[in-house]
Backbone and ligand atoms as CSV (ligand in chain L), in Angstrom:
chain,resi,resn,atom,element,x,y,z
A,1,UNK,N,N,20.535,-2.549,-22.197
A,1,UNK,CA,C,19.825,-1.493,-21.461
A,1,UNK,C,C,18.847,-2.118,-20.471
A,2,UNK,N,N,18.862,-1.412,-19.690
A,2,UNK,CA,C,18.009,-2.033,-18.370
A,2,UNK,C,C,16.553,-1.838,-18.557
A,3,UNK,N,N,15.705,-2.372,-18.368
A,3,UNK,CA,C,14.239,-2.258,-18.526
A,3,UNK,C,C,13.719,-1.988,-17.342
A,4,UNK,N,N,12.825,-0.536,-17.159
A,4,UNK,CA,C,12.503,0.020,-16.317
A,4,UNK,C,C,11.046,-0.025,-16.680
A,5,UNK,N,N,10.262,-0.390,-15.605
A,5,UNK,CA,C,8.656,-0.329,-15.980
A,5,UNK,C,C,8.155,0.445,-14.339
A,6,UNK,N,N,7.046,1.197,-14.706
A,6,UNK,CA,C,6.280,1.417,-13.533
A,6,UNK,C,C,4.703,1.253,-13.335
A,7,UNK,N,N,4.368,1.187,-12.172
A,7,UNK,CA,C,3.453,1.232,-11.965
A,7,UNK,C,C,2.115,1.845,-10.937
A,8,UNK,N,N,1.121,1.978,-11.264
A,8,UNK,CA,C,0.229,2.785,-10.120
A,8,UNK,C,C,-0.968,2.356,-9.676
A,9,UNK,N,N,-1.243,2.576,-8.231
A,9,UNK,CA,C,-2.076,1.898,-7.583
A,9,UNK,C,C,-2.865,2.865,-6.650
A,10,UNK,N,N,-3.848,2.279,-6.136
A,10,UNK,CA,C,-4.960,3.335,-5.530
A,10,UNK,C,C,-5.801,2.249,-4.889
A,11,UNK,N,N,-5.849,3.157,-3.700
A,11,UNK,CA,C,-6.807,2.152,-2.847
A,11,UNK,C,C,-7.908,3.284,-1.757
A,12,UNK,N,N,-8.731,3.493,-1.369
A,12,UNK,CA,C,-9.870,3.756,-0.471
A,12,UNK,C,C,-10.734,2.960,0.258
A,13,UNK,N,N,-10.781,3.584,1.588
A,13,UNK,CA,C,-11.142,3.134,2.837
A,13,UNK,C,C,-12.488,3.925,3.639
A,14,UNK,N,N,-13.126,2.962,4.369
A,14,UNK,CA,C,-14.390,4.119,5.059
A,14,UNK,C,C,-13.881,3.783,6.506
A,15,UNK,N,N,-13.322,5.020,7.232
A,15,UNK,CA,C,-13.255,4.486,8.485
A,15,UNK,C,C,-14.769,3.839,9.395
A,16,UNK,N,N,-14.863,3.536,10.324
A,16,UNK,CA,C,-16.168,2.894,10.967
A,16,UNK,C,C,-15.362,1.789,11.378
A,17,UNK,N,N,-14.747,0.944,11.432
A,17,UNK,CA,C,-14.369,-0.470,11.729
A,17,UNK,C,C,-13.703,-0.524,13.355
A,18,UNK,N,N,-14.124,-1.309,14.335
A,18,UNK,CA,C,-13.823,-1.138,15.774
A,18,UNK,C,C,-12.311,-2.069,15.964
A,19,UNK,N,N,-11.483,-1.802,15.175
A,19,UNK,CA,C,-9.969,-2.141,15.330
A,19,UNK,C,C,-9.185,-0.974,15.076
A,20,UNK,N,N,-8.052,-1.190,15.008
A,20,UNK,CA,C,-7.012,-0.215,14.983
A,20,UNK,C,C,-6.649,0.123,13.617
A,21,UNK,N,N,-6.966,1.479,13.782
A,21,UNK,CA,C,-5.798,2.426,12.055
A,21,UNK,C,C,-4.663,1.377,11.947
A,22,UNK,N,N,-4.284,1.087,10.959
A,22,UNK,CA,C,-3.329,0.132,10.488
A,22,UNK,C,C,-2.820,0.881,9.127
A,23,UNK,N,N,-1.629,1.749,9.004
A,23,UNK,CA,C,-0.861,1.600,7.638
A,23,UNK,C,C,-0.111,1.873,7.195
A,24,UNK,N,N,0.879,0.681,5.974
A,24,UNK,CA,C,1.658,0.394,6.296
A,24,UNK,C,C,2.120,-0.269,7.102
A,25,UNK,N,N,1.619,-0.792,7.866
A,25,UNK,CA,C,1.893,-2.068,8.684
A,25,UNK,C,C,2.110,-1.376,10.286
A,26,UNK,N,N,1.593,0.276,10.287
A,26,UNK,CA,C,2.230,0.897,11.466
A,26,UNK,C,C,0.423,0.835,12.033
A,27,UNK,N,N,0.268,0.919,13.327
A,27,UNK,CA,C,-0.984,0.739,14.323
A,27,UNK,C,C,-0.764,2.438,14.392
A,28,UNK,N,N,-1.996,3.271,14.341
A,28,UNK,CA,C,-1.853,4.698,14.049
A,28,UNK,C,C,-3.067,4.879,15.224
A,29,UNK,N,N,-3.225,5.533,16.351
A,29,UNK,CA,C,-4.204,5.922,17.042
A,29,UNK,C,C,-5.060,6.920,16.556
A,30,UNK,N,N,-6.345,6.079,16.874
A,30,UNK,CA,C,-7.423,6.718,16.238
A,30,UNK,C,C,-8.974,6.001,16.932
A,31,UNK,N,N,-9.750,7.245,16.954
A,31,UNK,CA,C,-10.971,6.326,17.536
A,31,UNK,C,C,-11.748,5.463,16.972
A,32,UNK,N,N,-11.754,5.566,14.972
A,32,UNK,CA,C,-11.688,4.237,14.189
A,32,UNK,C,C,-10.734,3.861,13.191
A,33,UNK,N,N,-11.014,2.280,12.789
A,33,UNK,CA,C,-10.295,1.799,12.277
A,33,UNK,C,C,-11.167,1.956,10.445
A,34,UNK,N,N,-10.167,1.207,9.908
A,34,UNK,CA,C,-10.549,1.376,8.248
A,34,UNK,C,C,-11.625,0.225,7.789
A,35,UNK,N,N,-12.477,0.527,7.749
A,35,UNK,CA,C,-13.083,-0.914,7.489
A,35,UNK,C,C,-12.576,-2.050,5.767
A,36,UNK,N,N,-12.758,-3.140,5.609
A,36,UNK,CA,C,-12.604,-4.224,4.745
A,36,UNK,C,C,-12.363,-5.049,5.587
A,37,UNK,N,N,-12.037,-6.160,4.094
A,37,UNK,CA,C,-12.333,-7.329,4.407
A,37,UNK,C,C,-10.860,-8.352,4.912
A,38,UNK,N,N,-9.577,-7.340,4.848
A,38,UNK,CA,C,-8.886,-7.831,5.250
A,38,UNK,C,C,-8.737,-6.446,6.590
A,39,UNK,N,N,-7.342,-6.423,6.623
A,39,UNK,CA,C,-6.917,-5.600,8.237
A,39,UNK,C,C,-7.421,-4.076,7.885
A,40,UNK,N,N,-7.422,-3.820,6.216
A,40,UNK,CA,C,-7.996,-2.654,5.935
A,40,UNK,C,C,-6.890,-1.547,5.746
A,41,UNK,N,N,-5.320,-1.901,5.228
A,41,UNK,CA,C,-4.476,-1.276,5.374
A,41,UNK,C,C,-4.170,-0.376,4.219
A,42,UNK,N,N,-4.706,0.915,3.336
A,42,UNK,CA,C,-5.279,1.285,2.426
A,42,UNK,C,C,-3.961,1.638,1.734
A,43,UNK,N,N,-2.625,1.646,2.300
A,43,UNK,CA,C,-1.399,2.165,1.845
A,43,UNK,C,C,-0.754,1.162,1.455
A,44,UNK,N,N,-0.988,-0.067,2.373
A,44,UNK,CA,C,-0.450,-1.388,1.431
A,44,UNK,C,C,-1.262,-2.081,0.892
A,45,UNK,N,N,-2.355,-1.871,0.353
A,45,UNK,CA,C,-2.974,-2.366,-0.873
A,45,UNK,C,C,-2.280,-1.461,-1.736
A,46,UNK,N,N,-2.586,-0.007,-1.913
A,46,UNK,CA,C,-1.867,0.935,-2.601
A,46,UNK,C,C,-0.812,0.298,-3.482
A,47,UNK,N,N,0.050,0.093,-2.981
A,47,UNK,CA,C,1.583,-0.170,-2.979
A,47,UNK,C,C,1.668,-1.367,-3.558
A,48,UNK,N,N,0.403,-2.896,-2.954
A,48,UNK,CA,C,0.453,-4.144,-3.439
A,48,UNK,C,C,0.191,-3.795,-5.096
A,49,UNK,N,N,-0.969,-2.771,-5.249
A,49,UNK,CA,C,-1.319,-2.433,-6.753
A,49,UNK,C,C,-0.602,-2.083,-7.915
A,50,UNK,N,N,0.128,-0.808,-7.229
A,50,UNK,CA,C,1.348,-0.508,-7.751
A,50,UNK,C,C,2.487,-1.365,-8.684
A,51,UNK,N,N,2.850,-2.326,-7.285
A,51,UNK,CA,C,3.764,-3.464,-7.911
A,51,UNK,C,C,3.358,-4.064,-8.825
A,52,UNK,N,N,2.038,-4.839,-8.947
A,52,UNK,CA,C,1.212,-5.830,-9.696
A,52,UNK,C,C,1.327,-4.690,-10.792
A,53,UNK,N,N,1.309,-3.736,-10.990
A,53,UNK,CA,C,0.702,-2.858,-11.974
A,53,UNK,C,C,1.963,-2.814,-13.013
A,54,UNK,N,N,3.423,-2.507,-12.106
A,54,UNK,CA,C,4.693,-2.389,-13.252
A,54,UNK,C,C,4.661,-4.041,-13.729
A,55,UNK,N,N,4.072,-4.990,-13.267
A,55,UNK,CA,C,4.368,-6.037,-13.310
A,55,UNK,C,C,3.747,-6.639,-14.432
A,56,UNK,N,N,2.708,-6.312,-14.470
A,56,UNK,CA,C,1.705,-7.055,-15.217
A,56,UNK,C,C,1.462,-8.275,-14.519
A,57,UNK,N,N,0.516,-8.176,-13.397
A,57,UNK,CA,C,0.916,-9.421,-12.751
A,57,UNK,C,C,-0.734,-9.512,-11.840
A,58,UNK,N,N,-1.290,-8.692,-13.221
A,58,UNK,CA,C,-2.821,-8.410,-11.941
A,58,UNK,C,C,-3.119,-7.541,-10.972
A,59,UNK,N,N,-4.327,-7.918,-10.401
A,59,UNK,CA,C,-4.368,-7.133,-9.369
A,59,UNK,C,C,-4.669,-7.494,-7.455
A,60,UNK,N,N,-4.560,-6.559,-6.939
A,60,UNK,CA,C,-4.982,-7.656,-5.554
A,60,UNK,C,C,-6.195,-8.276,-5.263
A,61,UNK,N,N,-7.095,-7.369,-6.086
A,61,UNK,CA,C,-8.807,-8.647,-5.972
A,61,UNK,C,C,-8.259,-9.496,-6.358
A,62,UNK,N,N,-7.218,-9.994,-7.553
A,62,UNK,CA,C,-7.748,-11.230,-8.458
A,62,UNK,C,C,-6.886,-12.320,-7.557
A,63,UNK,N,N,-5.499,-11.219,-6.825
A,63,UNK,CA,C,-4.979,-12.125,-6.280
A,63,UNK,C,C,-5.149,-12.991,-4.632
A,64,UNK,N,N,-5.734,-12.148,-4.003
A,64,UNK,CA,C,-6.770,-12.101,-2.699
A,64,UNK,C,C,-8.007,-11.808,-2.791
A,65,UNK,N,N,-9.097,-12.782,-2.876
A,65,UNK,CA,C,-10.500,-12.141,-3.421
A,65,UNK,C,C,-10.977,-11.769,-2.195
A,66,UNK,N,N,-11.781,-10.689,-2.019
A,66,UNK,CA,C,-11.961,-10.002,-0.502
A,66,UNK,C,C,-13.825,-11.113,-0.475
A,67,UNK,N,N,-13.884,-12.251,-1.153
A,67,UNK,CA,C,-15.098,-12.801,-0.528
A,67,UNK,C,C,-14.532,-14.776,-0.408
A,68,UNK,N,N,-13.211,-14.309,-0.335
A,68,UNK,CA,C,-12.451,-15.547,-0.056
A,68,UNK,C,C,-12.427,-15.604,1.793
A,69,UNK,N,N,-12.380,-16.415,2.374
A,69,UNK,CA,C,-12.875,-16.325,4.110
A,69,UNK,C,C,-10.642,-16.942,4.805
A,70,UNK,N,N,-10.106,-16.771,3.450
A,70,UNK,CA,C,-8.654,-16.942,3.821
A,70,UNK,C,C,-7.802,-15.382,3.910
A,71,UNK,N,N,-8.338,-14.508,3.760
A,71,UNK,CA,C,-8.122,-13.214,3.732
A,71,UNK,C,C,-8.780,-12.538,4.896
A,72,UNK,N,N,-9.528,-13.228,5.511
A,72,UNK,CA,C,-10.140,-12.351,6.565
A,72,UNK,C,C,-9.531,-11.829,7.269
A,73,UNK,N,N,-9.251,-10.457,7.692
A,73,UNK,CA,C,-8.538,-9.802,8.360
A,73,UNK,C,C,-7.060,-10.250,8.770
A,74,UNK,N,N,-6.666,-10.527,7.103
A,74,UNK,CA,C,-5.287,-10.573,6.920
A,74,UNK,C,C,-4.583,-9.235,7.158
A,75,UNK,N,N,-3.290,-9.723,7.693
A,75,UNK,CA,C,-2.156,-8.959,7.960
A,75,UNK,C,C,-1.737,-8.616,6.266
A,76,UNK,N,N,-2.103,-7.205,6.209
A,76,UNK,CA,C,-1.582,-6.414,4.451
A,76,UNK,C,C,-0.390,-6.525,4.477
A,77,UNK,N,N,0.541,-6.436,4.944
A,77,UNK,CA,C,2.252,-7.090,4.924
A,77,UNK,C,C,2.635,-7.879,4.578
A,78,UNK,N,N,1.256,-9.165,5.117
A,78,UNK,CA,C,2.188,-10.360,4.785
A,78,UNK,C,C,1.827,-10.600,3.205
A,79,UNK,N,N,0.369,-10.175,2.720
A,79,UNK,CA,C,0.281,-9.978,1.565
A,79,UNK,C,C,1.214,-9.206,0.349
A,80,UNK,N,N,1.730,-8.225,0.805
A,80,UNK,CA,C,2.855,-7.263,0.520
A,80,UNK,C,C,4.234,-8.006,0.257
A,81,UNK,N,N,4.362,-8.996,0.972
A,81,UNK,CA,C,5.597,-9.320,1.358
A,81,UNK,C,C,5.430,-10.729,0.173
A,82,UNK,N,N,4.211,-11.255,0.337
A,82,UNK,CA,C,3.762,-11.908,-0.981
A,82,UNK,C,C,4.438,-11.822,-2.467
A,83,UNK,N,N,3.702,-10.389,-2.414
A,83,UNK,CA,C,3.697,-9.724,-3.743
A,83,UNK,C,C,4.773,-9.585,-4.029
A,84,UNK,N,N,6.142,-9.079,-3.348
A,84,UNK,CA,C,7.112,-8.408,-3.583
A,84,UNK,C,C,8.090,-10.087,-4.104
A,85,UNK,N,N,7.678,-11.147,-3.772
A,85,UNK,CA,C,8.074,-12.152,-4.061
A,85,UNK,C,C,7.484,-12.602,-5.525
A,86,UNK,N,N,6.645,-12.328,-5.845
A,86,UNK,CA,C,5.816,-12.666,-6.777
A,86,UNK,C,C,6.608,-12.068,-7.992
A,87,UNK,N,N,6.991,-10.489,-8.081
A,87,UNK,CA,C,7.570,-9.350,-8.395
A,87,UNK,C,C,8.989,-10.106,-9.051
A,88,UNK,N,N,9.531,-10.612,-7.865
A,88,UNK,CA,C,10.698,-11.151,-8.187
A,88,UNK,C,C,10.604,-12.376,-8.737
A,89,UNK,N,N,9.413,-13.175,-8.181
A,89,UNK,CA,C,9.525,-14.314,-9.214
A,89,UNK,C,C,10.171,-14.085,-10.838
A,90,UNK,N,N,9.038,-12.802,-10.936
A,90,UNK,CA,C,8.887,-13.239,-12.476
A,90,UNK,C,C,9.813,-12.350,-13.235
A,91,UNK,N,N,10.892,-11.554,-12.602
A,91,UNK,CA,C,12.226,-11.452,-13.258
A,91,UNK,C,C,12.403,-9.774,-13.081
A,92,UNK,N,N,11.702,-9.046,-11.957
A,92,UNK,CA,C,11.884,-7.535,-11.712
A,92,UNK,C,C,12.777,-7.454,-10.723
A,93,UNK,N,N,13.301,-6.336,-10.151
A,93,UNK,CA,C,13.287,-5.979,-8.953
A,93,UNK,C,C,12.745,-5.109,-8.183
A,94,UNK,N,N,12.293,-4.444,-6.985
A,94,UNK,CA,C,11.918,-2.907,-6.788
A,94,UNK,C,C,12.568,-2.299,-6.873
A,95,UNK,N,N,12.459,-0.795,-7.255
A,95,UNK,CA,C,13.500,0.166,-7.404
A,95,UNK,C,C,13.165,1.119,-6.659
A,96,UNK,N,N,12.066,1.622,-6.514
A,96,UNK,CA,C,11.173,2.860,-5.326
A,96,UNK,C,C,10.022,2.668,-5.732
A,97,UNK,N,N,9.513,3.130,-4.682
A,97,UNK,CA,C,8.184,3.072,-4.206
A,97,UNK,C,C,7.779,4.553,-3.763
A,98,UNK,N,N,6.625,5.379,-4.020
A,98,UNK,CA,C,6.297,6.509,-3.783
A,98,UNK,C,C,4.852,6.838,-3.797
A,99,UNK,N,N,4.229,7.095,-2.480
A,99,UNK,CA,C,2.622,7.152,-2.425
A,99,UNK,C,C,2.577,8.274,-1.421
A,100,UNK,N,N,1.037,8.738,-1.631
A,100,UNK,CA,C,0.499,9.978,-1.205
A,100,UNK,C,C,-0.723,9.343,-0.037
A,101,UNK,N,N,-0.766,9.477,0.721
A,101,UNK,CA,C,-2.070,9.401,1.513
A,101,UNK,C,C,-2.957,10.529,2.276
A,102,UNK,N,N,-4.273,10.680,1.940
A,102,UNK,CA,C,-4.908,11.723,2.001
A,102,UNK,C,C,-5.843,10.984,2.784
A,103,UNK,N,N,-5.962,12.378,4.076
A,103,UNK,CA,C,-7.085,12.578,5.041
A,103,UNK,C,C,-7.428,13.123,5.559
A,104,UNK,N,N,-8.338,13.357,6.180
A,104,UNK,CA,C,-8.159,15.105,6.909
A,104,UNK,C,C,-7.922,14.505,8.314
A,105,UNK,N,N,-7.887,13.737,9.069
A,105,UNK,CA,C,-7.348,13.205,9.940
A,105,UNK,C,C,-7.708,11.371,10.682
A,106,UNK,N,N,-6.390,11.052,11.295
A,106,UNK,CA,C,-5.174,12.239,12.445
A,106,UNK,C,C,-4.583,12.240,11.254
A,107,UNK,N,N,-3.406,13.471,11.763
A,107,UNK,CA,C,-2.692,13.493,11.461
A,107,UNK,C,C,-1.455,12.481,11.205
A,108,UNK,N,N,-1.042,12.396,10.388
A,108,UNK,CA,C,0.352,11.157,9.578
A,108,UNK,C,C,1.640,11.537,9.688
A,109,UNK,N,N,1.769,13.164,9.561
A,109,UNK,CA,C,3.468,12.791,9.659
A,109,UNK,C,C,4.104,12.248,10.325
A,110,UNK,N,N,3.492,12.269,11.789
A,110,UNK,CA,C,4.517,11.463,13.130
A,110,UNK,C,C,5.031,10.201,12.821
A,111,UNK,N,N,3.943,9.628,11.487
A,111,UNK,CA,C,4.183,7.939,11.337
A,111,UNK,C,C,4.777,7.912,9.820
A,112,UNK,N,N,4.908,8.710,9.191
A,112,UNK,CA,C,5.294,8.728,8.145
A,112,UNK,C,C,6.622,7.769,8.111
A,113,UNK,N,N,7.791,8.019,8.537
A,113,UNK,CA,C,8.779,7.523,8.937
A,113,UNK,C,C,9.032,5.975,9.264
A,114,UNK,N,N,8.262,5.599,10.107
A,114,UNK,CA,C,7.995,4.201,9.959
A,114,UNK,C,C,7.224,3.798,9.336
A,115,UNK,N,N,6.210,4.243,9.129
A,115,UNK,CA,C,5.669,3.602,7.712
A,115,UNK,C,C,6.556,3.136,6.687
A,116,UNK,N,N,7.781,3.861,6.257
A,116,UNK,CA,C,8.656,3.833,5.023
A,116,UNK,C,C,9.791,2.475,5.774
A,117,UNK,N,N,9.844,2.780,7.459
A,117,UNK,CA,C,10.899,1.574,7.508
A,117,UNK,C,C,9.832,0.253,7.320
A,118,UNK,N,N,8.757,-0.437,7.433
A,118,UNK,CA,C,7.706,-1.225,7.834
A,118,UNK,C,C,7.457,-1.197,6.019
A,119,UNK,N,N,7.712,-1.089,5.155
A,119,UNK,CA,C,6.999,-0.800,3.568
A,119,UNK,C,C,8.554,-1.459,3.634
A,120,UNK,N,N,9.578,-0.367,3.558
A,120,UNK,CA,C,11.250,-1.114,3.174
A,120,UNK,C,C,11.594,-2.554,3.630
A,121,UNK,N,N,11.028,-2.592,4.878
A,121,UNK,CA,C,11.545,-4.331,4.970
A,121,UNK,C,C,10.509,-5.122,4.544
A,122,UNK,N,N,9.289,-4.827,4.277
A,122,UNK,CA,C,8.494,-6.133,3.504
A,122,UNK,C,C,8.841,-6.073,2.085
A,123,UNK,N,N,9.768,-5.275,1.743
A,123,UNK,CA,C,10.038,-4.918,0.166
A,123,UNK,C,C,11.356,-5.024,-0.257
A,124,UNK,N,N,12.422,-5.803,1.110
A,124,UNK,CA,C,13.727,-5.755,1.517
A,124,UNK,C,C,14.266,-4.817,-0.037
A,125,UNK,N,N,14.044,-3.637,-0.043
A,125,UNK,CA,C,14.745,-2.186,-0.496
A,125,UNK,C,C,15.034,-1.520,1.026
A,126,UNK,N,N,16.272,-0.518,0.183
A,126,UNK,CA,C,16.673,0.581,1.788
A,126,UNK,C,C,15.505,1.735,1.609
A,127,UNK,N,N,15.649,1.917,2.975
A,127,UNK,CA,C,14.398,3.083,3.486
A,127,UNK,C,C,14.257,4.066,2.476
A,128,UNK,N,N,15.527,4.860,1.896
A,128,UNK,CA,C,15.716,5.704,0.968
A,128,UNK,C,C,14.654,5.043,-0.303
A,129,UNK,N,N,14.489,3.974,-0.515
A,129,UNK,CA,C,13.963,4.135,-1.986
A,129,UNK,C,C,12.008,3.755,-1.779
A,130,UNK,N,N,11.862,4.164,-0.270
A,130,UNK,CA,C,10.637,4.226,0.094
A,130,UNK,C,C,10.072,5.672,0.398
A,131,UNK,N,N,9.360,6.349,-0.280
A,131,UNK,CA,C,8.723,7.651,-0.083
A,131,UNK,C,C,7.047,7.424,0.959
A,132,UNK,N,N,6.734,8.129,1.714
A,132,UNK,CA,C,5.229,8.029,2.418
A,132,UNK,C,C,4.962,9.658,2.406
A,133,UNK,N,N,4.136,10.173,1.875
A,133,UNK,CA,C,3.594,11.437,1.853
A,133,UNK,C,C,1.802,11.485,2.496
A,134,UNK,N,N,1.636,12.549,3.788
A,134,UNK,CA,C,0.088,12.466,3.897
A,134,UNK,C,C,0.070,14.063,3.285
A,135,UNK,N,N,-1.548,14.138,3.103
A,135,UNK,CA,C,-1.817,15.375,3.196
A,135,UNK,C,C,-3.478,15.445,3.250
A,136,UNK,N,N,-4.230,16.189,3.127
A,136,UNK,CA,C,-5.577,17.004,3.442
A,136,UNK,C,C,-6.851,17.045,2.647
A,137,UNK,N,N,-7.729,16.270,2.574
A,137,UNK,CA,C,-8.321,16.846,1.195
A,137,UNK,C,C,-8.714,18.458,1.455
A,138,UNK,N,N,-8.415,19.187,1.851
A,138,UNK,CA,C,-8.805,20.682,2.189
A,138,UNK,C,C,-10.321,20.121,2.553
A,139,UNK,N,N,-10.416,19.629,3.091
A,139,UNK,CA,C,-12.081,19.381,3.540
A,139,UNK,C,C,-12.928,19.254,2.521
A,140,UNK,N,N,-12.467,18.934,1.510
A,140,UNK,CA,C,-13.477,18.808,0.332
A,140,UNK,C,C,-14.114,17.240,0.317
A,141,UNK,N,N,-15.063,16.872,-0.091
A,141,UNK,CA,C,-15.631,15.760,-0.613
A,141,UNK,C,C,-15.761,15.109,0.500
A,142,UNK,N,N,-15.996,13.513,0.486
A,142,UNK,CA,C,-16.071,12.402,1.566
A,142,UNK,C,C,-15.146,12.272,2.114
A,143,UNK,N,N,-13.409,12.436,1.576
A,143,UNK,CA,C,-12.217,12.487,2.454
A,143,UNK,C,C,-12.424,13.748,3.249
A,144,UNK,N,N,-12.960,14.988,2.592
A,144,UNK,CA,C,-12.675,15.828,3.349
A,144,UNK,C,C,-13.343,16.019,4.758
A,145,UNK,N,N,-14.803,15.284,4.666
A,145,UNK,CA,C,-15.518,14.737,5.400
A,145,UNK,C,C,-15.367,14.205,6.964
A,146,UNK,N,N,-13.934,13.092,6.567
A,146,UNK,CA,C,-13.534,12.872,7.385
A,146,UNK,C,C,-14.296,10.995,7.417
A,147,UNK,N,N,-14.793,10.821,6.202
A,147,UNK,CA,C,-15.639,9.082,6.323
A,147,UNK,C,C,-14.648,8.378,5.409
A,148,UNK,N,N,-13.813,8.741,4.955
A,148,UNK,CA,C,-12.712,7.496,4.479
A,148,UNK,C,C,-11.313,8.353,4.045
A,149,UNK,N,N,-10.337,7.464,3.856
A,149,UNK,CA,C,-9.300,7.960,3.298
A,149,UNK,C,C,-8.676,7.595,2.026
A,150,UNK,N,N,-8.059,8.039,0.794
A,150,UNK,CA,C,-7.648,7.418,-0.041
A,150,UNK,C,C,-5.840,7.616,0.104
A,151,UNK,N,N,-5.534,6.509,-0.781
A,151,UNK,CA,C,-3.990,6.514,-1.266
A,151,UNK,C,C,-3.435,6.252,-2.331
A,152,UNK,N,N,-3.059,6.814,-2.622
A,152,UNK,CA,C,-2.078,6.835,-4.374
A,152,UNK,C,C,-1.184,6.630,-4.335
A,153,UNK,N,N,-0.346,5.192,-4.648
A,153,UNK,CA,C,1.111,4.985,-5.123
A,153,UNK,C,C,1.506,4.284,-6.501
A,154,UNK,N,N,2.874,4.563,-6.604
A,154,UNK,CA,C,3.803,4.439,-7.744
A,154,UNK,C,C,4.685,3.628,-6.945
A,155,UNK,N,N,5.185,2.599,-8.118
A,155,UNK,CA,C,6.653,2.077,-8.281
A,155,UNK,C,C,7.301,1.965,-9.362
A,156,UNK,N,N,8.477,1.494,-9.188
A,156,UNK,CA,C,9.213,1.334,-10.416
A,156,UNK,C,C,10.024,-0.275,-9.991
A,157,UNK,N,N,10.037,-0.626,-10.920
A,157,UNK,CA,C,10.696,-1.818,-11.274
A,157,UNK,C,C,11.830,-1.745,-12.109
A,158,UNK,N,N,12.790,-2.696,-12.389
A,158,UNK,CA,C,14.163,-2.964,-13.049
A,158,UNK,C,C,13.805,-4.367,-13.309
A,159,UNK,N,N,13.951,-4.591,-14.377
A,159,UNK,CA,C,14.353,-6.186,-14.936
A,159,UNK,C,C,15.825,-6.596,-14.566
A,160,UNK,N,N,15.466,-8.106,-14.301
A,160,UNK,CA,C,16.429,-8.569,-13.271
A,160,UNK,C,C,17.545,-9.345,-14.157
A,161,UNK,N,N,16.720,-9.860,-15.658
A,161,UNK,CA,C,17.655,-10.275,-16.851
A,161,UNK,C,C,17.035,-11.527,-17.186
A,162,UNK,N,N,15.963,-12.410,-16.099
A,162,UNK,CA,C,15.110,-13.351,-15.864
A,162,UNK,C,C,13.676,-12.651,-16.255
A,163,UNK,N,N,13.745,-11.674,-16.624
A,163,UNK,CA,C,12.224,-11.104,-16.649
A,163,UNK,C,C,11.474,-12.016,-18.211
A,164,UNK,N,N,10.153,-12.310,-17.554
A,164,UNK,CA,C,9.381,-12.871,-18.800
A,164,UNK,C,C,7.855,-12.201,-18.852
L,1,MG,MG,MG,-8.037,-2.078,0.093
């Protein structure tokens, strides 16, 4: 029987930062960017968490410490693209990937779409087993605010038969 594990991840952002919306690896127009200590890409940390999470494999502080000066406004992809190696090192595969991102704006669906192709090839899975969902906090709280955004994802993993 195949061994199926999953996992879940969560990440939040304060916009303010004078670079570009970044996520998912897609450049999203906006008059700010997400602030941290790397590019600030809150959907692929998400997602990096996720993995680490079916994995047992940690987390992204432990694995990128955000007061390490080799992370500085790292590209979250290539970290991603890291992970998804890491994943496989140790005897999984991906199986899907599925996250929610909440903001009250801009608006996301336009990018939704590439987001999922830009997530699928750092995760070499087909587009299909990549989900990207935005939606609203109805204006409630600090998202609703409009001073940061959060994201919630899931994956699932398959043991590869090498899994330890
Ligand atoms: Mg983050």
């Amino acid at each position: 029987m195949m061994t199926m594990r999953f996992g879940l991840g969560y990440d939040c952002h304060t916009f303010g930062a004078d670079r570009p919306l970044r996520l998912g690896g897609v450049e999203i127009p906006n008059s700010k960017g997400l602030t941290g200590h790397s590019d600030g890409d809150a959907l692929a940390h998400a997602v990096i968490d996720a993995l680490l999470g079916a994995t047992a494999l940690g987390d992204i502080g432990q694995l990128f410490p955000d007061d390490d000066p080799q992370w500085e406004g790292a590209d979250s992809m290539v970290l991603l693209a890291d992970v998804r190696n890491r994943v496989t090192a140790s005897g999984y595969a991906v199986v899907n990937i599925d996250a929610t991102i909440i903001t009250e704006a801009p608006r996301l669906a336009p990018y939704t779409a590439v987001m999922r192709d830009c997530l699928a090839e750092a995760l070499e899975v087909p587009v299909s087993a990549v989900s990207v969902k935005a939606k609203t906090n109805e204006k409630m709280d600090a998202v609703g605010r409009g001073e940061g955004l959060q994201v919630f994802a899931i994956a699932s993993v398959q043991a590869t038969g090498t899994a330890r």
